[in-house]
N, C-alpha and C positions, 0 to 999 in steps of 0.2 A: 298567383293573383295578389296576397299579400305583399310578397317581396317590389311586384310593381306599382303597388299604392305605396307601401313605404317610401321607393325610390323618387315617384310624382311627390310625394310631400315634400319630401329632404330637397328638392330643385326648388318648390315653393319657396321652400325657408331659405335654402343659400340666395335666391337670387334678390331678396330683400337687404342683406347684406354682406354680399360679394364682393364688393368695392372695399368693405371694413379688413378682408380677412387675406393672410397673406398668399394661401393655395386652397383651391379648393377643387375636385375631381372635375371631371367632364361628365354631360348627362345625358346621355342617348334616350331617345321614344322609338321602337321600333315597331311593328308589328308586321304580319303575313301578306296583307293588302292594301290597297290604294285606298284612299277614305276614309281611315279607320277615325282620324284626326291628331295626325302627329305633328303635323305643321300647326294647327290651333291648338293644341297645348304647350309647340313651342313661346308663341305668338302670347297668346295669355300670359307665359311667364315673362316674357321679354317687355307688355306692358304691367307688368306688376313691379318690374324692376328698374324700368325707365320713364312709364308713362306713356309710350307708344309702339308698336307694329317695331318691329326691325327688319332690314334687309336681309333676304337668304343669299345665301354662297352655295358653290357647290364646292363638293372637299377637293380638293387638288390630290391628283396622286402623285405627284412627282414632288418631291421633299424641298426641291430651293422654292417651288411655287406657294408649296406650303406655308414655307417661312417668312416669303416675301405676304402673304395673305395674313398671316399675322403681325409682322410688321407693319403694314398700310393700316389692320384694323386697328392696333394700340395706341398707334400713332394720332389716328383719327378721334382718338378718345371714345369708339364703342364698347358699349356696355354690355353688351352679349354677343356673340360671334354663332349664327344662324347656320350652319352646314345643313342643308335641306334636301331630304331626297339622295341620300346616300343610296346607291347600289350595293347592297351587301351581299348579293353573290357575282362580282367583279371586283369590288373594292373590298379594306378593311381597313379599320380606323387606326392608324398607329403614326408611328414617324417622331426621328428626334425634336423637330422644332415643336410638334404637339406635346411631347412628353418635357420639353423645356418650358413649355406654357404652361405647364401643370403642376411641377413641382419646383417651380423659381419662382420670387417675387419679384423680380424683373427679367425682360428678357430684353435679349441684346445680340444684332446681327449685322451686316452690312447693308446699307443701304440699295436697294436696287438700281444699280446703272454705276456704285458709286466704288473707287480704289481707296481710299484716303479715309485715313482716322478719323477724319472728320464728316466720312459718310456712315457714320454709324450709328443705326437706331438703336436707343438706349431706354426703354419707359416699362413702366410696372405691368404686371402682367395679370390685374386684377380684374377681366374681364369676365363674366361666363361664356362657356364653351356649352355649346346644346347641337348634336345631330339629331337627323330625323332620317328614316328609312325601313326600309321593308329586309329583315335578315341582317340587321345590325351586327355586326365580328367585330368585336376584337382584336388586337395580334399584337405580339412583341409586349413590352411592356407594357401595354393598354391592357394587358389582363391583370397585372397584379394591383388591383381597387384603382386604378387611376379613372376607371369608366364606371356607371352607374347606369344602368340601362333599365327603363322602366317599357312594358309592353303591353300595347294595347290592344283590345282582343273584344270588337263591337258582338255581339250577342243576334246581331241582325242587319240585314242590307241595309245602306244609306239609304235609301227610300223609302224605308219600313219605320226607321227608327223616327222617335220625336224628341223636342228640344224643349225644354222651361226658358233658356237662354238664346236666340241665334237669331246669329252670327256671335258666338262667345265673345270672342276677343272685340267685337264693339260694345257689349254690355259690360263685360271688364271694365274698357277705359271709362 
């Protein structure tokens, strides 16, 4: 319970100044069940770092799609990359173009569609990276600290429990 408050804090703090720093880990929300609110604490950081709501992705499992998903997002100048609803028992989070987003300050691939030197995307790679999902994994080099995974663990049904704030992420913005 500790180590996933500390984790929730440390995404607080990076994603204030993520844009400043050359690498910074990737931060997974996981937990057991649906509702717990993994996507609104993404949401919440993504307005505390932007100012609004960001769009979710789903992770691609195939590693050019991967790459080409982060190339469109860098390129696009997004400031958090939303992987939403990860399957963590089918999927797991790893791949060279994600562990290249994470320990490069730029990243650099071919253009989708493109042959030519000159189809090559080239741009910084100071984006945060945040999944969300139910049995969040790791694999490959995603275990050695490149992920931070904090989990969430409601005390009670979504129906039962009560809110000071909600819909958080509109009292956030």
């Amino acid at each position: 319970k500790d180590l996933s408050l500390s984790v929730a804090l440390s995404m607080m703090l990076t994603c204030v100044c993520r844009r400043s720093l050359d690498i910074a880990p990737m931060f997974g929300i996981d937990a057991n069940e649906a509702q717990s609110g993994k996507t609104e604490l993404a949401q919440v950081i993504a307005i505390m770092m932007t100012g609004h709501s960001t769009g979710a992705r789903p992770f691609p499992k195939d590693e050019y799609q991967r790459e080409n998903a982060f190339a469109a997002a860098l390129e696009s100048g997004d400031g958090i990359i939303l992987f939403d609803n990860v399957d963590g028992e089918t999927a797991t989070i790893e791949g060279k173009a994600l562990e290249m987003m994470l320990t490069s300050e730029i990243f650099q691939c071919r253009r989708l569609g493109g042959n030519s030197a000159e189809d090559q995307v080239r741009v910084p790679s100071n984006a945060m990276i945040v999944g969300t999902g139910n049995h969040l994994t790791a694999a490959g080099a995603m275990t050695e600290d490149r992920m931070l995974i904090s989990k969430l663990v409601p005390d009670k049904p979504l129906d039962k429990r009560e809110f000071a704030h909600w819909p958080l992420n509109k009292w956030v913005a």
